[in-house]
N, C-alpha and C positions, 0 to 999 in steps of 0.2 A: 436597684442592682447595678453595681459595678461589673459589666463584661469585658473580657481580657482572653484576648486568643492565645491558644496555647505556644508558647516556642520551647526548644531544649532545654534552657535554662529554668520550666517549670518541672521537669520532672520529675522532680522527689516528692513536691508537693500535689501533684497529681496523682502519681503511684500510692501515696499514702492515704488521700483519700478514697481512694477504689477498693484498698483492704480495708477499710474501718465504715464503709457505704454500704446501705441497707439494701442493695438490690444491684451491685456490682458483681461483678467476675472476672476471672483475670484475664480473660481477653482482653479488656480493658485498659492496662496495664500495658505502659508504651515499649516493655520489651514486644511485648505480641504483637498492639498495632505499629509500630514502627518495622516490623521485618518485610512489608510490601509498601514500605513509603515512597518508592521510587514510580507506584503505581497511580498515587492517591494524591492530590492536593489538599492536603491536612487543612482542615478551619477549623480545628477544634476547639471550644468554647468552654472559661472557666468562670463561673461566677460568684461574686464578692459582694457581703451585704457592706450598710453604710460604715461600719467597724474594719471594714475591709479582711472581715473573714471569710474564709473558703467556703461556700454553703453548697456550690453542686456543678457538677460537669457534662459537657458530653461530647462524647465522641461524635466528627464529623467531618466531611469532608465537601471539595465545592468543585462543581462542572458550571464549564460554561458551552451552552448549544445553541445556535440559534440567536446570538449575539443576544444571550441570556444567562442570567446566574443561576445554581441552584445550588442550594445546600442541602445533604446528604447524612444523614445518622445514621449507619455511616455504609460505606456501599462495602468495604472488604472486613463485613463483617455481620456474623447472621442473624444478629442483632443491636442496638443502641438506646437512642432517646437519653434522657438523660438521669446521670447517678446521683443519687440524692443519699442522706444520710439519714438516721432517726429523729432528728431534729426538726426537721423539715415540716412543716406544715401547708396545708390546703392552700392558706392565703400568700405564703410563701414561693410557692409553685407557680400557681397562676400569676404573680408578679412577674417569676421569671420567665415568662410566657410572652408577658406584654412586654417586655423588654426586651425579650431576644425578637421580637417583632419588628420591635423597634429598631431594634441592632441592621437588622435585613434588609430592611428599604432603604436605611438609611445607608447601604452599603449597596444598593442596588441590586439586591436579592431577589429573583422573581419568585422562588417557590422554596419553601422547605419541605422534604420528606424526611420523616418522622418512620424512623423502625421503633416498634416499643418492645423494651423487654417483658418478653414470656412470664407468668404469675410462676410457675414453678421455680425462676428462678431469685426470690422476692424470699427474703431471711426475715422483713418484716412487711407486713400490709404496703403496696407503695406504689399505686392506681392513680395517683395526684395528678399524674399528666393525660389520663383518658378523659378524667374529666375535665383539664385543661384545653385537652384538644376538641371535645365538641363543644365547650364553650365558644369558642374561638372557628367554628366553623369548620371545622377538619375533615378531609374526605379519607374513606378506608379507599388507597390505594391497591393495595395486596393481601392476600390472608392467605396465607398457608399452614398448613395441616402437622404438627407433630403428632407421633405416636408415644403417650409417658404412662412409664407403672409406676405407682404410690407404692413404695419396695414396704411400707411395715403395712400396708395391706389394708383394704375396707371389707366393711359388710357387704356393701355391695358390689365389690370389686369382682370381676370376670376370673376367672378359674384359665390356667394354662387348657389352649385346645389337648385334644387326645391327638392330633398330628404331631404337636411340639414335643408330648410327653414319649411317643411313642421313638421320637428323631429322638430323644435322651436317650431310652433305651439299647435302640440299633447304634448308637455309638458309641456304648460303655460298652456295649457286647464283642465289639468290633475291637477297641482295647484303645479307645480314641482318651487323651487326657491334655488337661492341661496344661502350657508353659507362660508363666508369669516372666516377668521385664525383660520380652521378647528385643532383639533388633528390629528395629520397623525393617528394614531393607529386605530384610527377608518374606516380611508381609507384604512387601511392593507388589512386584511379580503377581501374587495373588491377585491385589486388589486393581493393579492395569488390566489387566487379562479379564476378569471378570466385568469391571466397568465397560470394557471395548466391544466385548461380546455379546453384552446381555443392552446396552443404550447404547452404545457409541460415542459412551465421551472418556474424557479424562478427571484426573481427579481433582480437586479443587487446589490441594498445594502441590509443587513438586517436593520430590525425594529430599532434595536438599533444603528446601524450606519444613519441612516435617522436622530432620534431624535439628535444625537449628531451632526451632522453637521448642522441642525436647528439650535440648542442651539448654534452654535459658528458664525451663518450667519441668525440670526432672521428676517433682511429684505430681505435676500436676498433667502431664502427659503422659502414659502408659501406652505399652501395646503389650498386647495376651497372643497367643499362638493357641492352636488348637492341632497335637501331632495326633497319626496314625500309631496302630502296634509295631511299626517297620520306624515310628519314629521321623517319618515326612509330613512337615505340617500343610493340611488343608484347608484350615480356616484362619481367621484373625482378624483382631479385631486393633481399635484406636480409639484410647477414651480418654476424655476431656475430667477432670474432677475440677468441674468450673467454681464452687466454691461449697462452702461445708455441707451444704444442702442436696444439690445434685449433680449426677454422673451423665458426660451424653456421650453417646459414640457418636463418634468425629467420621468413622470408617468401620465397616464389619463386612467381611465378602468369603467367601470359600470356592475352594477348586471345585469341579464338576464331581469328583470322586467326594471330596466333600460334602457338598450336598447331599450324594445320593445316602452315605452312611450318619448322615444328620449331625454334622461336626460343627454347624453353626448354634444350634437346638443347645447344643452340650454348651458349649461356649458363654451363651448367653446366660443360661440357667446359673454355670458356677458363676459366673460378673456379677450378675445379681444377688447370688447369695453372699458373696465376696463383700460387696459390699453393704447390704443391710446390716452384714454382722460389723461393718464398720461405721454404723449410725448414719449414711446416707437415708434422704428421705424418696428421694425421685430416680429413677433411671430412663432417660431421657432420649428413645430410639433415631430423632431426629427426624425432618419433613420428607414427605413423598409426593410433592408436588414439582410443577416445572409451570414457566411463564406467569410468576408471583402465584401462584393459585389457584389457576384457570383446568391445567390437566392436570386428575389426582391419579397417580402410579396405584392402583387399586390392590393389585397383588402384592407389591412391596409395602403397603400399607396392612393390608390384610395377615402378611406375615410377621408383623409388629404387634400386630393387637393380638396374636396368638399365644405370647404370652403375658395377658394379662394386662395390657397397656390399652390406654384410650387418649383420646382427640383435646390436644393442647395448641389456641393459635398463635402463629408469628404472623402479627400485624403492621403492616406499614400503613400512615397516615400521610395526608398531604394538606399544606395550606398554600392556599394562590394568595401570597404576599400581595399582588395590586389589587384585591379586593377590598373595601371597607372593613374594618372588625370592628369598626367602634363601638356596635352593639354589643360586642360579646366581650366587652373590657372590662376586666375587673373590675379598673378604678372607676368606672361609667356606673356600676350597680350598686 
């Protein structure tokens, strides 16, 4: 493999392969990671077989601590590893493995962490790098917990509790409905106040960065509102349609009077039906964890799985680059 770090001058050809890549999304896509590049020391990595064609990417970026290097897939982002195409094979992969190993040391790399993308998010089979990575000695850094409903439904799939059904109820009755291609700004307010109150944090982007990555992904960023009979909204939500397959909320919160008349219950319900009837396969509540893994938000978990959703992991790996791999070398087997 020919490795070639990213700079501006590749980005048509990076963008292009993210929409035409078996297990990409448009996070991916350097209008999204470029809007906190002022945060992130980009080492993004593209790589070329001996034809010197594009065969797979990944996002990344690199810290140095401890008069040490590490490389990152990628930290301002919920997850990475790397994009591969349908092309792509087993022995393909694991090459690229031994060669960005390669790339590392040879760069003075002490450690790579590895985010892997999510199976839900996978348009085709494309696991090539779990099994690259315990080939290669890989340790699970992180696991955290999503909550995803399979929107056209299993057999065995979990039934909406009678709590969620009942919040539909008290808030149709109540005259609660929904508003499609809301202003986020108007969701702000909501989702500070809510965040501040219930954890004490903040949101993950500001206002301004929300609106800007709208404006640069108009389909593929939405916000829904959820008004009262008086017409004041109390819930709302912010969803990603990461690519043809699945939907995640990015943000969903409601006012206290929200809540109590179950304005998130209604919200969610129509998002879902919204988009099954638009061939979606996944609705994707997002994780309920803090400190990679370690404390699971139980009740915000538990209010995810209520309708209908269960336990999908985001996995971070890690290789300590100064260890030996020559055992778990491709080309060694």
């Amino acid at each position: 493999m020919n490795i070639h770090r990213y700079t501006s001058n590749d980005r048509l050809a990076w963008d292009s392969f993210v929409r035409t890549s078996k297990n990409g999304t448009f996070l991916f896509e350097r209008d999204y990671m470029d809007y906190h590049q002022d945060r992130f020391d980009d080492h993004s990595l593209m790589f070329y077989d001996d034809k010197y064609r594009l065969v797979a990417l990944m996002p990344a970026n690199e810290v140095e601590y401890d008069d040490m290097r590490h490389l990152y897939s990628h930290q301002g982002l919920t997850y990475g590893g790397l994009v591969l195409s349908a092309k792509n094979t087993v022995e393909q992969v694991m090459q690229i493995f031994d060669d960005t190993i390669s790339y590392l040391r040879d760069n003075d790399f002490e450690a790579w962490h590895y985010k892997q993308m999510p199976t839900i998010y996978h348009q085709c089979p494309s696991q090539e790098d779990e099994y690259a990575l315990w080939r290669h000695g890989a340790l699970l850094e992180a696991c955290n917990i999503s909550c995803t409903v399979p929107l056209a439904g299993t057999p065995q799939q979990p039934p909406f509790e009678r709590r969620r059904r009942r919040g539909v109820v008290r808030a149709e009755e109540a005259g609660y409905h929904l508003v499609e291609d809301a202003p986020i700004e108007i969701f702000w307010p909501i989702m500070v106040e809510n965040l501040l109150e219930r954890y004490d944090a903040s949101p993950v982007h500001s206002l301004y960065e929300m609106q800007l990555l709208q404006s640069r992904f108009p389909h593929r960023i939405q916000c829904f509102l959820c008004h009262d009979a008086d017409d004041v909204p109390q819930a709302g939500a912010i969803v990603f349609l990461t690519n043809p397959m699945t939907v995640h909320v990015q943000y969903g919160h409601a006012t206290p009077q929200g809540k109590t008349d179950g304005a998130l219950d209604l919200l969610y319900t129509r998002l879902m039906e919204k988009y099954r009837n638009l061939g979606f396969q996944y609705f994707d509540y997002g994780t309920s964890n803090e400190q990679g893994g370690k404390i699971l938000n139980a009740s915000l978990i538990a209010q995810k799985e209520g309708f209908g959703g269960r336990g999908i992991a985001y996995k971070t790996f890690v290789l300590k680059l100064y260890r030996p791999h020559s055992f778990y070398s491709f080309n060694s087997l």
